[in-house]
C-alpha positions, 0 to 999 in steps of 0.5 A, spaced: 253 407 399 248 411 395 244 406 394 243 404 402 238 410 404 240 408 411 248 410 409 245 416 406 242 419 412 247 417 416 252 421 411 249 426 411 249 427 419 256 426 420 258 430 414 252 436 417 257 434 424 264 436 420 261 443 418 258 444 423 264 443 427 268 447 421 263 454 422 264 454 429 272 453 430 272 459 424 267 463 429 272 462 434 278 462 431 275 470 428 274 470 435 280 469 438 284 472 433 281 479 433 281 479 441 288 477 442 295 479 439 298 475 434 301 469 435 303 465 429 303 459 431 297 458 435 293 462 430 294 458 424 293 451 428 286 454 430 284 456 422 286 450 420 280 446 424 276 448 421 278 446 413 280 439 416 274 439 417 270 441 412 274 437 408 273 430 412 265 433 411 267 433 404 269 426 404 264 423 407 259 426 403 264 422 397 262 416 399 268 412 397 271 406 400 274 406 408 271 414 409 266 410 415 273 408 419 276 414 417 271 419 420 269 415 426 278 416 428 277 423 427 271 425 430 274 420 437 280 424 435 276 431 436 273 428 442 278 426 446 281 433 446 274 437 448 274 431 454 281 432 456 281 440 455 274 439 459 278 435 464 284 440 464 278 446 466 275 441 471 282 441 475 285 448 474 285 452 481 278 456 481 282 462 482 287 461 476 281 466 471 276 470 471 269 467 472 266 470 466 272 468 462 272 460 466 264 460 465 264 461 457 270 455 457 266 451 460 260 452 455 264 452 449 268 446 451 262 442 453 259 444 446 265 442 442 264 436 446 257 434 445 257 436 438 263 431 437 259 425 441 255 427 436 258 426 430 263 420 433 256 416 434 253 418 427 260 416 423 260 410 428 253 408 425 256 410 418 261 405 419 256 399 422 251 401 415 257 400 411 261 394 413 260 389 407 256 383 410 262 377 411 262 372 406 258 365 406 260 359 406 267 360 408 
């Protein structure tokens, strides 16, 4: 892959992808551990977002052999959970959280959301740029 400018570049867009997703899942898992009480559970899922995904950035930047298909999984991976959280707000009852509170979910799933589109079509033009050419002759 190093030697294709055109891998490279997508690379280094899906791997900027990953850390992006990795610097706001710690934003809002700061956030939703500073303002909540503590809950074991869920705040341990939520801070180990964004190490799975500066390590799948890590990996992509490595290069090595497969990492395209692996990246393309994971980001559809994180996809479909922003579209069906975005689903889940869409369906809830108007009345079941506060506007501002509602509002906000809206604007950071559909960010979540849109950054994993992102992601997923540059992991996927990784993957395409990646691909060995069949063989010849066969």
């Amino acid at each position: 892959m190093a030697n294709d400018p055109k891998a490279s570049r997508f690379a280094g867009i899906c791997a900027g992808g990953y850390f992006a997703a990795a610097a706001a899942y710690l934003g809002n898992a700061l956030a939703i551990i500073a303002v909540r009480p503590w809950n074991p559970l869920p705040d341990l899922a939520m801070a180990a977002l964004p190490l799975a995904c500066a390590g799948m950035g890590v990996w992509v930047l490595s290069g090595r052999n497969r990492v395209a298909k692996y990246a393309v999984v994971v980001a559809g991976g994180f996809e479909a959970i922003h579209l069906i959280g975005s689903a889940f707000l869409f369906l809830d009852a108007p009345d079941a959280s506060l506007g501002l509170g509602k509002s906000l979910s809206w604007q950071l799933g559909a960010t979540y959301l849109f950054l994993w589109l992102g992601v997923l079509a540059s992991a996927l033009k990784l993957a395409h740029a990646t691909r060995p050419d069949p063989v010849q002759g066969s």
